[in-house]
C-alpha positions in Angstrom: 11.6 65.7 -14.1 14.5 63.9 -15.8 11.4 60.7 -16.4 9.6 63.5 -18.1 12.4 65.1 -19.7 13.2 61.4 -21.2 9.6 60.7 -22.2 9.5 63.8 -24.2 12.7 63.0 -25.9 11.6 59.6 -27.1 8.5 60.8 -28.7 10.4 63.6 -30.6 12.8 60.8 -31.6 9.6 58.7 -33.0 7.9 61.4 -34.9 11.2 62.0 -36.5 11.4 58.3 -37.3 7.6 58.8 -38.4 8.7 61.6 -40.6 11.5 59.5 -42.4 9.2 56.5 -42.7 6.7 58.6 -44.8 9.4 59.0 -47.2 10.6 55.3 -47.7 10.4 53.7 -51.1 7.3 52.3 -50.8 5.2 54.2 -49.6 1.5 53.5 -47.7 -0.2 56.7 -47.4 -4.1 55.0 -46.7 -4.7 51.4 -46.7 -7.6 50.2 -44.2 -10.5 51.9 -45.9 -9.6 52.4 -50.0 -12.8 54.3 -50.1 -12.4 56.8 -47.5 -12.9 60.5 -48.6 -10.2 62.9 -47.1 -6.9 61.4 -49.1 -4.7 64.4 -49.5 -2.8 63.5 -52.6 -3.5 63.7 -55.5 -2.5 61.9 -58.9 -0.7 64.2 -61.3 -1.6 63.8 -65.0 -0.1 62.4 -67.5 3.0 64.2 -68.8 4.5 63.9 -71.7 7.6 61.1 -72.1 5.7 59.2 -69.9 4.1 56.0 -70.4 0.6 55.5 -68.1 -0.7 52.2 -67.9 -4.0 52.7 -65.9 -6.4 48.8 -64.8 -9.5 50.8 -64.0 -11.6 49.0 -61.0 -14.9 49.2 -62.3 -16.1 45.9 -60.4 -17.0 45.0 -63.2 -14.6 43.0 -65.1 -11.4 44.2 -67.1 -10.5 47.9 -68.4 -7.2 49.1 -68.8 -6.5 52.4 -70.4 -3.0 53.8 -71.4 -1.3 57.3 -72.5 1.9 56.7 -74.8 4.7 59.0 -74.3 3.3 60.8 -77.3 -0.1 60.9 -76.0 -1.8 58.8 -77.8 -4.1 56.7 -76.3 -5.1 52.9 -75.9 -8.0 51.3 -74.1 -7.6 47.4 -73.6 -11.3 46.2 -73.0 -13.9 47.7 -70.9 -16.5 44.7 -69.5 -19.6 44.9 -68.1 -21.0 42.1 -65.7 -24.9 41.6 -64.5 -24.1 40.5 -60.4 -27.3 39.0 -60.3 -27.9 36.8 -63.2 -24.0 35.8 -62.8 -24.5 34.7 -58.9 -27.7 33.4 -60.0 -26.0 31.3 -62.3 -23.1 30.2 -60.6 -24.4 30.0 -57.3 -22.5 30.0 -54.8 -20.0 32.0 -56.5 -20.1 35.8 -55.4 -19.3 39.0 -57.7 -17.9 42.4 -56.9 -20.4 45.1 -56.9 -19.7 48.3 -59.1 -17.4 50.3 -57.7 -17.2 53.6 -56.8 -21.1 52.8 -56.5 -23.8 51.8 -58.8 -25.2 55.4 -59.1 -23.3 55.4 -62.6 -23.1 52.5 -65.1 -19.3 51.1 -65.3 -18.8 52.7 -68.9 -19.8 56.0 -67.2 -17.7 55.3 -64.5 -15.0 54.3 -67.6 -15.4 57.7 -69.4 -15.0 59.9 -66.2 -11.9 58.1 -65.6 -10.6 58.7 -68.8 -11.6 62.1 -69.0 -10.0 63.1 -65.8 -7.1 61.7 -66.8 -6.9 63.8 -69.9 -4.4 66.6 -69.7 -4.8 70.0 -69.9 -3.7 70.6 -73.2 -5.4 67.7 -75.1 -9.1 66.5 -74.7 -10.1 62.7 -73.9 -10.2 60.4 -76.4 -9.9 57.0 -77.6 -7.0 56.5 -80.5 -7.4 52.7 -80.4 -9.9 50.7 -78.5 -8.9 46.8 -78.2 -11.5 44.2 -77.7 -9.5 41.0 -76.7 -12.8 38.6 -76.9 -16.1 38.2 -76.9 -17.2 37.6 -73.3 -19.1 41.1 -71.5 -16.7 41.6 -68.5 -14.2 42.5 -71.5 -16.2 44.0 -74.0 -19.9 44.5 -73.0 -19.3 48.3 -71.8 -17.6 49.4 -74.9 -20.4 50.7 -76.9 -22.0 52.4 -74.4 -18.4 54.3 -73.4 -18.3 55.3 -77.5 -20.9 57.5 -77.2 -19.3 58.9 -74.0 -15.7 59.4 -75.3 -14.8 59.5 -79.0 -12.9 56.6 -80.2 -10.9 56.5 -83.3 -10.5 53.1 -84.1 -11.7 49.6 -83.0 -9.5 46.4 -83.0 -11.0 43.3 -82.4 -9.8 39.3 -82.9 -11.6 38.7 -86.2 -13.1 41.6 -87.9 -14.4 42.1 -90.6 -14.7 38.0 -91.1 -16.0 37.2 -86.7 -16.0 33.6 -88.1 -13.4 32.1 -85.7 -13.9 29.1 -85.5 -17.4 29.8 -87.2 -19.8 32.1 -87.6 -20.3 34.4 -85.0 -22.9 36.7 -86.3 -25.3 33.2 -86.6 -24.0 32.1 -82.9 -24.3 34.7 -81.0 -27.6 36.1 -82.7 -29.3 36.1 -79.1 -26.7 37.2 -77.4 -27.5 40.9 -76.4 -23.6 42.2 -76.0 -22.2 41.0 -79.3 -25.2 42.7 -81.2 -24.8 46.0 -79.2 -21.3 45.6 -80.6 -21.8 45.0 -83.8 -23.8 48.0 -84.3 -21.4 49.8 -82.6 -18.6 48.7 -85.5 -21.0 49.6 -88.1 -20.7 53.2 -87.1 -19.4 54.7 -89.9 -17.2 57.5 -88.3 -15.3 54.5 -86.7 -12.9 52.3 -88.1 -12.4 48.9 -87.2 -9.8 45.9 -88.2 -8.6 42.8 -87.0 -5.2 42.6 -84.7 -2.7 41.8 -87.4 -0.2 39.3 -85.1 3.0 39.9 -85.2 3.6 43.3 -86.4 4.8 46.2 -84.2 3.4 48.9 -86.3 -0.3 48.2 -86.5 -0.5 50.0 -83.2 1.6 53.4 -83.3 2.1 56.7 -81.8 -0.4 58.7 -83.8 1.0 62.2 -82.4 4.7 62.0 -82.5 6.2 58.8 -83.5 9.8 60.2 -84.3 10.5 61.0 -80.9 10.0 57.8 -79.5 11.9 55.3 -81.2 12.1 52.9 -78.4 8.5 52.8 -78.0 6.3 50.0 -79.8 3.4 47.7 -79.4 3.9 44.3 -80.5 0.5 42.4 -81.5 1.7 38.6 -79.4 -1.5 36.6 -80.3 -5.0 36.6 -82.0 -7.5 33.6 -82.2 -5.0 31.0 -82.7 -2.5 32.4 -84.2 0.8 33.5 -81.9 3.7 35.3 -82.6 7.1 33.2 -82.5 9.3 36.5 -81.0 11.5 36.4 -84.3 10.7 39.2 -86.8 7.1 39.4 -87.7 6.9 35.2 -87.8 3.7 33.5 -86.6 2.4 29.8 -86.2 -0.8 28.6 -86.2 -1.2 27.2 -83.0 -4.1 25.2 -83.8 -7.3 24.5 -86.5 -10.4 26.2 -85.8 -12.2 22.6 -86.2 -10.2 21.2 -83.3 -11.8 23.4 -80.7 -15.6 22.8 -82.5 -15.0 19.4 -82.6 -13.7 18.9 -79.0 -17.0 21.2 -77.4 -19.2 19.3 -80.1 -20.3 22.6 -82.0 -19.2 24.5 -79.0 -16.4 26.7 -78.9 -14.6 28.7 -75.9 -13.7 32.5 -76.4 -11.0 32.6 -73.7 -7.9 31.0 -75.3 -8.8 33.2 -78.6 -8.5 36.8 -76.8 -5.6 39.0 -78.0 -2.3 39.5 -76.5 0.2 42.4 -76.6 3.7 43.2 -75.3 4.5 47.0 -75.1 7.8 48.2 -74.8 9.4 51.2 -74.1 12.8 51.4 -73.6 13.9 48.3 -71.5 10.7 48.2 -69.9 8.2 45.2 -71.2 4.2 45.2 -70.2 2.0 42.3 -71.0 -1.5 41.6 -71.4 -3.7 39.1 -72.6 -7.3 38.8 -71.6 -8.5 35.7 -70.8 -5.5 33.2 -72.7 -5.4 30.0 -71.4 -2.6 27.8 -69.8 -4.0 24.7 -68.5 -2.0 21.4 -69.7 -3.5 17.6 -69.0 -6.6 16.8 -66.9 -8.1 15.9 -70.6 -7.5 18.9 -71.9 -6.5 19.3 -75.5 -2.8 20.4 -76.4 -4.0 24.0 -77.7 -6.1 24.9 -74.6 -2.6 26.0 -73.3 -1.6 29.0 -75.3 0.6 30.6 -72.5 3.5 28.4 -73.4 3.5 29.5 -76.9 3.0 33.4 -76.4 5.8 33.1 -73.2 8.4 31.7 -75.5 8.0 34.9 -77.7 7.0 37.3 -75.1 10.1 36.3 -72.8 10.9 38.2 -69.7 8.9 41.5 -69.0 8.7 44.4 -66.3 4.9 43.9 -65.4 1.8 41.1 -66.0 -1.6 41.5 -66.2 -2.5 38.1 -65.0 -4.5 36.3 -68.1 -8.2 35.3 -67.3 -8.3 37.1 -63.5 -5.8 35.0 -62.4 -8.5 31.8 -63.0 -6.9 28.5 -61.7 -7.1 27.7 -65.7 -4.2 30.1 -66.3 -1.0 31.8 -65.5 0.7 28.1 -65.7 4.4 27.4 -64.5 6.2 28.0 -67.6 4.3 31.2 -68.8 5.6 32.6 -64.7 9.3 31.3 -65.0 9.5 32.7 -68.6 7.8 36.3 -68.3 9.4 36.2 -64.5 7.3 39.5 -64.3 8.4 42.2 -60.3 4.8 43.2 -60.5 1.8 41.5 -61.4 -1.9 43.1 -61.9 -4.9 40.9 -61.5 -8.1 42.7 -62.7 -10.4 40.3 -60.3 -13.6 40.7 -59.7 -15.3 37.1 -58.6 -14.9 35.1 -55.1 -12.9 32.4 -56.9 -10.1 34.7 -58.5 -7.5 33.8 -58.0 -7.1 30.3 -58.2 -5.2 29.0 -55.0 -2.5 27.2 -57.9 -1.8 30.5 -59.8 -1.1 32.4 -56.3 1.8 29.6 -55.3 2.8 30.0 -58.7 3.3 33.7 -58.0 4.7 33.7 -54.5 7.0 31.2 -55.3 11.0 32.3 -55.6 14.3 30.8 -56.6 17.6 32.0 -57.3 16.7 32.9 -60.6 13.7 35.2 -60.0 11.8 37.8 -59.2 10.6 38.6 -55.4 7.2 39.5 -56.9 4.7 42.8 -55.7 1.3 41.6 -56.5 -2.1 43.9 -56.9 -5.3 43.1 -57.2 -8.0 45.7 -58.2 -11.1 44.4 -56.2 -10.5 40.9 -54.0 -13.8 39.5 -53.0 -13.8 39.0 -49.2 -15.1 35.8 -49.4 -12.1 35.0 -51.0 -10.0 35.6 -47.8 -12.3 33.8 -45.7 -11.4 30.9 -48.3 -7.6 31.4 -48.4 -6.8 32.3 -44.3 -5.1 35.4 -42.9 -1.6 34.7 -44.2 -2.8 34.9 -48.3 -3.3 39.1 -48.0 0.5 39.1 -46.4 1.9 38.3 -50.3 -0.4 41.4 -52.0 0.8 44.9 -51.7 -2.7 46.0 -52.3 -6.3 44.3 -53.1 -8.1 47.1 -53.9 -8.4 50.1 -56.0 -7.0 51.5 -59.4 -3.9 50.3 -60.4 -1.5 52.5 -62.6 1.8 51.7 -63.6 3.8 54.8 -64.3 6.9 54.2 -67.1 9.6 57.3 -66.5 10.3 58.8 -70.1 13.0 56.1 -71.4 12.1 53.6 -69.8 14.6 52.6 -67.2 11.9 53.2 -64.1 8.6 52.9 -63.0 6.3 53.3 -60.1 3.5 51.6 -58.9 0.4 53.9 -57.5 -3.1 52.7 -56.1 -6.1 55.1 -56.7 -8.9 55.3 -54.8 -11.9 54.9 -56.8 -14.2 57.4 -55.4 -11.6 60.2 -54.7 -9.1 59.3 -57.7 -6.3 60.0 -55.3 -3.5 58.1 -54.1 -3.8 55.8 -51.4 -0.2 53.9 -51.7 2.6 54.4 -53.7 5.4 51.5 -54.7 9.0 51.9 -56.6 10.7 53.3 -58.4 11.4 49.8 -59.7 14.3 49.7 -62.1 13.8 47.7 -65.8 16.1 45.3 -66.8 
């Protein structure tokens, strides 16, 4: 009796240690299958005073939508990527599948997360729709998505001009993504412009600007011109006849994609497409522009890791100098990320951050690669990403959706902004 007595005494003591686990800070509600049906919890929409920074996993490339504490909205590319041609072509390289399934096309899958996003009071939409460059798995889903959800205004790296660093009309004439998109940007009842670098006003709350005076978007970079973090100053980083002249009549879209840092309060977000960082090995001077943008950007809350976290990025310097607690990497190919970004991320020292990284789809052949310890430094590899910005500023919390039930699987923070 007293053995049985005892048993039944140490399980009520572990379901009350159970109970109190459930309610640590971090929280793991469902994390062996992110696609499992049957999640209780659901994610609340957006409220206002809150800042919503959502990296949709489409599987697909990269698509980030956000809700300013106004409600105004922002969409930060929305790719596209043909798995067959692209494994075809890269052999043996492996991509992610579309995600939830591939019942829907990814800008469908795009607009029905957007729209279920929406709040009650205000219908979906698009204020500002950024297209940081020209390659699809940034841009190729967008103008299908426009005729899905209404979008107010385009901003790309070159409009009206697109000759940076020549003509792109005349060089991409066969290519079937750029000429969907430029009759998307003829659409009258759209307007489009080129990101003006260095201001903090270009991109505004559109609804109630007054109440948020601690809320701005600053525009960091644009083809090759970066902002120097004083004022509205810029450099030119580099001549557009350097790049032609070192691919001989080539050119490479990735170190010209846009960058942004928004700010609310003291909490700092950066993106940046596919920027490069890269130093030596042949390389030119300007194919690093992460050294540049980091010494404006400085120190922020949260990274989305330029080019999928691609070994040709995310360098030393640009890590040490944004010193980011959480890190998104929009992945969606066996090789991301390169094995030299993630010892660039894990790595600590006195003065900085114990990092939480996220990935929104890792290939499994890329943990077959790495070995079983390389999953023990993400907090998650799977699923939609949001970051969460408390009206002010001061916190934030970290939540992974599943894609199929848009629920939450896991739950991180509140992180404090310093």
């Amino acid at each position: 009796m007293n053995t049985l007595l005892k048993t039944l005494m140490f399980v009520i003591l572990a379901c009350v240690q159970l109970n109190c686990n459930s309610k640590a800070q971090n929280r793991v509600i469902e994390e062996t299958n992110p696609t499992a049906i049957g999640i209780t919890e659901a994610f609340s929409p957006w409220q206002e005073g809150y800042l919503d920074i959502h990296h949709i996993n489409t599987g697909n490339g990269d698509c980030s939508f956000m809700v300013f504490p106004d409600g105004t909205t922002m969409l930060f590319d929305a790719g596209i990527i043909d798995k067959g041609k692209f494994e075809e072509k890269y052999a043996p390289l492996k991509a992610t599948s579309t995600v939830p399934s591939d019942s829907l096309s990814a800008a469908a899958w795009i607009a029905n997360y957007i729209k279920r996003m929406a709040s009650e009071d205000s219908k979906a939409q698009i204020d500002y729709a950024l297209v940081s460059h020209f390659h699809s798995d940034h841009y190729g889903s967008l103008p299908d998505l426009a005729r899905m959800v209404p979008v107010r205004k385009i901003i790309d790296r070159n409009y009206p001009d697109l000759n940076f660093p020549f003509d792109l009309r005349k060089k991409l004439a066969e290519d079937e993504f750029f000429q969907n998109y430029l009759s998307l940007i003829s659409n009258k009842k759209i307007a489009a412009e080129a990101l003006d670098v260095g201001s903090d006003s270009q991109i505004y709350l559109v609804n109630d600007k007054r109440s948020y005076p601690n809320f701005k978007v600053r525009n960091v970079k644009s083809n090759a011109t970066i902002w120097t973090g004083h004022n509205n100053e810029t450099i030119e980083f580099f001549k557009a006849t350097e790049m032609t002249d070192f691919y001989k009549g080539g050119y490479n879209e990735n170190p010209l994609s846009l960058a942004l840092k928004i700010s609310y309060g003291k909490f700092d977000y950066f993106t940046g497409g596919d920027n490069t960082g890269l130093q030596g090995f042949g390389l030119p001077y300007w194919f690093d522009v992460e050294t540049p943008m980091a010494k404006g950007v400085g120190k922020v809350e949260v990274v989305t890791l330029n080019h999928h976290s691609n070994r040709d990025a995310t360098n030393e310097f640009f890590v040490r100098t944004l010193d980011p607690k959480v890190v998104v990497q929009q992945s969606w190919c066996s090789d991301h990320p390169g094995q030299e970004v993630y010892q660039r991320l894990i790595y600590k020292d006195d003065k900085m951050e114990e990092r939480d990284i996220f990935a929104t789809n890792m290939h499994p052949e890329t943990l077959v690669t790495y070995g079983p310890w390389f999953k023990d430094n993400y907090k998650s590899m799977r699923g939609h990403i949001v970051i969460r910005v408390n009206p002010g500023g001061e916190k934030y919390k970290v939540f992974i959706l599943n894609e199929a039930t848009m629920q939450i699987t896991q739950e991180y923070g509140p992180y404090s902004s310093k």
